[in-house]
N, C-alpha and C positions, 0 to 999 in steps of 0.2 A: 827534464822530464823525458820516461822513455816513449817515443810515440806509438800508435795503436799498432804501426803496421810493424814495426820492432819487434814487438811481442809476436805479435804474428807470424810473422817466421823465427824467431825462437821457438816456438810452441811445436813446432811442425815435430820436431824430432821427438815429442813426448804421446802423440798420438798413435792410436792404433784402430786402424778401420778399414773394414774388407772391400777393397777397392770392385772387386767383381760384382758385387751386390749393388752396389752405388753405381755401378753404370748401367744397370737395366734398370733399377730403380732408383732415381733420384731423389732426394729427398726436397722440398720446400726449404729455401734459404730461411735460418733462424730472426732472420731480422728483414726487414722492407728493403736495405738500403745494404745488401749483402745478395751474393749468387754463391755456388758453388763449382765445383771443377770435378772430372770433364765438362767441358761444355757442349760437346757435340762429339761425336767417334768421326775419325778420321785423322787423316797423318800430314806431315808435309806442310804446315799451317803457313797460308802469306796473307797478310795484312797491312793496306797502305790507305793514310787519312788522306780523303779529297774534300775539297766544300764542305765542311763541317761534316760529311758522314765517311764510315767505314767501309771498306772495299775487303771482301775477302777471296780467294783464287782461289780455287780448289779442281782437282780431278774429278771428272761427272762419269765415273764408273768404269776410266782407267781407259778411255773410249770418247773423250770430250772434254770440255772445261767450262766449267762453271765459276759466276761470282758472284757475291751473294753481299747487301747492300745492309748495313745495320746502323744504329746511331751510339754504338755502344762496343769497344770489345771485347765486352762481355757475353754475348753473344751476335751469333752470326744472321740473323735475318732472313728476309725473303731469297731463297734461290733461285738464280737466271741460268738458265744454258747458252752461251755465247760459241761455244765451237763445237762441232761433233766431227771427229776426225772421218777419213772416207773408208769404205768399207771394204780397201786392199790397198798394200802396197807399202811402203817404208814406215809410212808414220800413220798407219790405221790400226795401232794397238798398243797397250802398256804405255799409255800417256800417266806422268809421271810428273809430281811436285812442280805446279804450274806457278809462274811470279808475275805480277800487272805492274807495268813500271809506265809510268808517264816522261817521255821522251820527246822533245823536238814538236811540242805541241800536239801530238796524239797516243794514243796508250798499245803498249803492246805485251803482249803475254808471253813469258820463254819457256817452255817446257822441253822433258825428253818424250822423246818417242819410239818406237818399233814397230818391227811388221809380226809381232809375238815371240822373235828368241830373243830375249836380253840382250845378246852380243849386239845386235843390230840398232841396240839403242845410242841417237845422236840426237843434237838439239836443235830446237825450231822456233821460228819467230813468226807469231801472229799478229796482224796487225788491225786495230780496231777501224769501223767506217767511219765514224766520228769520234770529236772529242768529250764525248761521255762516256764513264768505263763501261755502261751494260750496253752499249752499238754491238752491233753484229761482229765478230771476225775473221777473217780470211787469211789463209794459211802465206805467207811473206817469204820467207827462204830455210833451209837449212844451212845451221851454222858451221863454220868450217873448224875443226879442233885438233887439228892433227900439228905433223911438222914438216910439211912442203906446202906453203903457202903459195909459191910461184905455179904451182900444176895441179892446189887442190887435191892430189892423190892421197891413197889411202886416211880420207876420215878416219878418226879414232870414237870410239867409247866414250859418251860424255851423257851426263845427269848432272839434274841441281844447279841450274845454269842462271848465275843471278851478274846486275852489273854496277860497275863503281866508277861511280865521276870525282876525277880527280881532275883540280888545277886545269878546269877547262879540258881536259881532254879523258875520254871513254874506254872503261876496258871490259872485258867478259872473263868470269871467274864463274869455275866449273870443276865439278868429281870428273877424272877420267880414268882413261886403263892408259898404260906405256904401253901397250901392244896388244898382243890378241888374249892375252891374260887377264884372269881377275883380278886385278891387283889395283883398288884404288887411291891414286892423289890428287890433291890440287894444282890444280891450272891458272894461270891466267894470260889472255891476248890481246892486243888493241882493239877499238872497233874504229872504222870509220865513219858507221851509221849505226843505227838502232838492228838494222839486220846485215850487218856484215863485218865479221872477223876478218883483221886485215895486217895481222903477222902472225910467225911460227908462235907457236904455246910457249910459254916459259911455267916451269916443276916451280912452285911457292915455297915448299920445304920439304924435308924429311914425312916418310905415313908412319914411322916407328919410331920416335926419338926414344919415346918414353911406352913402359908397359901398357899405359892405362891406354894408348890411344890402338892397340892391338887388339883383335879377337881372341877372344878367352881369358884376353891381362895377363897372358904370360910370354916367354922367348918361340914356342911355338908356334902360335897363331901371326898370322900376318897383318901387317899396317893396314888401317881402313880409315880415312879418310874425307867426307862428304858432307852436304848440308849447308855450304860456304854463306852467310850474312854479313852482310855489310853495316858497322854502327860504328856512328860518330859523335863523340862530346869533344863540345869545344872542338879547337884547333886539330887533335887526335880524331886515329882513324883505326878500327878495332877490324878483323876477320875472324867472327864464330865460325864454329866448325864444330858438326860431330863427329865421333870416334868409336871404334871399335864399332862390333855386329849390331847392325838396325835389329835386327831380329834376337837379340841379348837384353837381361836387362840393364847387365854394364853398360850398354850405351852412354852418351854423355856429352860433351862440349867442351872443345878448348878456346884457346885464342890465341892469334899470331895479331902484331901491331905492323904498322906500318912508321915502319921510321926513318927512309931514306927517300928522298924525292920522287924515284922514280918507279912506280910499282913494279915493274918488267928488269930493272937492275936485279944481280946477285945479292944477299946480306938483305935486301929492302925490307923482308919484313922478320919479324921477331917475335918466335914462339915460347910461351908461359909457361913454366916447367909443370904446372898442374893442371886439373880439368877445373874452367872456370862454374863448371853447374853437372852436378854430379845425381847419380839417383840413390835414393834413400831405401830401409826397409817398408817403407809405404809408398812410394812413387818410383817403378821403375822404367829403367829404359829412355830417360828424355834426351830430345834431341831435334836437329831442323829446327830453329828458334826463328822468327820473328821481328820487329819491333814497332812500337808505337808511342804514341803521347795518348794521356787522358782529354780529353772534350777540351777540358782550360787549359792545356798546355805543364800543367806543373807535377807533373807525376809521367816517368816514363815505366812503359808495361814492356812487357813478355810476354809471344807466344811459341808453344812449342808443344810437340806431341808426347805423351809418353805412354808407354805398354798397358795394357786394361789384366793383364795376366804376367806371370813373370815368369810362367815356361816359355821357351825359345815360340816365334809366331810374328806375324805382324797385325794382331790385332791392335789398335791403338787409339787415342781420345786426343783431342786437344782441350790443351790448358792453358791458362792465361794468369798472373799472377804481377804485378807491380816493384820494380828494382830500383836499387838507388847507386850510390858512386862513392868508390871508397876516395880517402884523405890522398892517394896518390894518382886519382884519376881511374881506376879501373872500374868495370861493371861490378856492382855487387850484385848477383839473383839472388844470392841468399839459398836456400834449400825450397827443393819441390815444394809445391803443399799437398798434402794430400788428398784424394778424391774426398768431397762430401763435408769436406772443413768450411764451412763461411768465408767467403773474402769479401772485403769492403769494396763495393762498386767503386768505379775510376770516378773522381773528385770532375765536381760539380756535372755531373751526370744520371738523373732517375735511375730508379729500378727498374727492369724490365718487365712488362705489362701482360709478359705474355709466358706459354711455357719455352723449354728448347726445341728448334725448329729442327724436326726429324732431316737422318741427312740423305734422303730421297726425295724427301719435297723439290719439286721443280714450277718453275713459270718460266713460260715462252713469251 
């Protein structure tokens, strides 16, 4: 028998519904026991289960960070403001795709930041007062991402800054520039704490192998790079990645595997000649994914942003959507769904009781 959720993303590519209208008006889920998507505007989606509820990170106006506490991730909950950057200096602006990662018994938040030009953007570790994720935070260090670790000199360019625990030991994996250039690839370096990089960066792969991971999808535009997630089934270990212009709606997602012991060795990991989650003529631009488990543990989700318009822009919504695992171990997402389709709430979890919580609501 084919199951519900089967059909469900087969169906996606037969639909046709104007994604712009469905985000300022959303419609009422057709069923109790169904939500729909977007779920909230806004880009950069991090979500991590603690104690039976949802934890979501988010940038609190590009100037702070917020996280915002659900029982569902289907939707995002009440909103806290936990950091407001200072009001001058390196990392007092263009706070950027913030991550909550529970480390060494307390939680910490890794964002980019700037003092408002781009170039100036590098990453930082916050570190919570206590161990509950909504304590207070307090700004911990900036992280070192260049290639003179012995003198620290010239930091580099660095965004999207998430970490992977391998085999007992810690590394930090990040977008960055090779120089004073726009030109972004992936990084990764050891850590020896939760807030400190403690060797030279090692390049992960190629930012061009293939068209699709290129701006515009052609030999012209340049390799881009960024969005780097860590997911693991079973014994494997997967690196999401989006591709080509955030601001396109070619955007998209690949994946490189980890298949050699040591993540910092040459060859270790091994990129998928295709984009593993692609966008459709009704969902575009997805990208920055997520992941999670349903409330019982038996259904793994997906989140990820994608474009609310398909002119060039970064307006953008988050979406949530349930994956499964093809015959040879890989993620299946299957295809977007489209804004305003029904999807089945995450298994053994209610409906949610209430509307979507505007993304300006705050509590202090």
């Amino acid at each position: 028998m084919i199951s519900p959720r089967t059909v469900l993303l087969a169906a996606t590519a037969l639909l046709s519904i104007a994604i712009s209208a469905r985000v300022h008006a959303q419609p009422a889920a057709s069923q109790a026991n169904t939500f729909t998507n977007p779920i909230a505007t806004g880009a950069d989606p991090w979500i991590v289960r603690h104690g039976g509820a949802y934890y979501w990170c988010q940038t609190q106006n590009d100037l702070g960070v917020a996280i915002c506490k659900s029982g569902t991730p289907a939707s995002l909950g009440a909103r806290h403001v936990v950091w407001r950057a200072p009001a001058t200096g390196p990392h007092s602006k263009q706070v950027w795709a913030p991550e909550l990662h529970f480390l060494d018994g307390r939680w910490y938040v890794y964002a980019a930041s700037s003092d408002g030009n781009n170039a100036s953007h590098r990453m930082i570790v916050l570190e919570s007062a206590t161990a509950d994720p909504l304590s207070e935070y307090t700004f911990k260090a900036e992280l070192y991402t260049g290639d003179r670790i012995a003198t620290k000199k010239r930091n580099r360019w660095a965004i999207d800054g998430t970490v992977l625990t391998h085999r007992g030991k810690r590394y930090f994996i990040w977008s960055g520039w090779k120089d004073s250039r726009d030109e972004q690839w992936l990084y990764i370096a050891p850590m020896s704490n939760p807030w400190t990089v403690s060797g030279n960066r090692v390049r992960l792969c190629n930012n061009d192998d293939y068209l699709w991971e290129r701006v515009n999808e052609n030999t012209k535009g340049r390799g881009l790079n960024e969005g780097p997630q860590i997911l693991r089934h079973g014994d494997r270990t997967f690196l999401i990645y989006s591709a080509s212009g955030s601001w396109q709606a070619s955007y998209k997602m690949g994946l490189l595997e980890l298949i050699g012991g040591d993540p910092l060795a040459p060859g270790a990991w091994r990129k998928h000649p295709k984009p593993i989650f692609a966008p459709t003529q009704k969902t575009w631009g997805v990208g920055h994914a997520s992941f999670t488990k349903s409330p019982d543990g038996a259904e793994d989700w997906i989140v990820y942003h994608a474009k609310l318009k398909r002119a060039n822009g970064w307006q953008r919504g988050i979406f949530v959507q349930p994956f499964t695992w093809t015959a040879d171990g890989l993620p299946n997402f299957g295809t977007p769904v489209p804004p305003g389709m029904p999807v089945p709430m995450p298994s053994n979890n209610p409906a949610p009781t209430a509307t979507r919580t505007a993304p300006t609501q705050t509590t202090n």
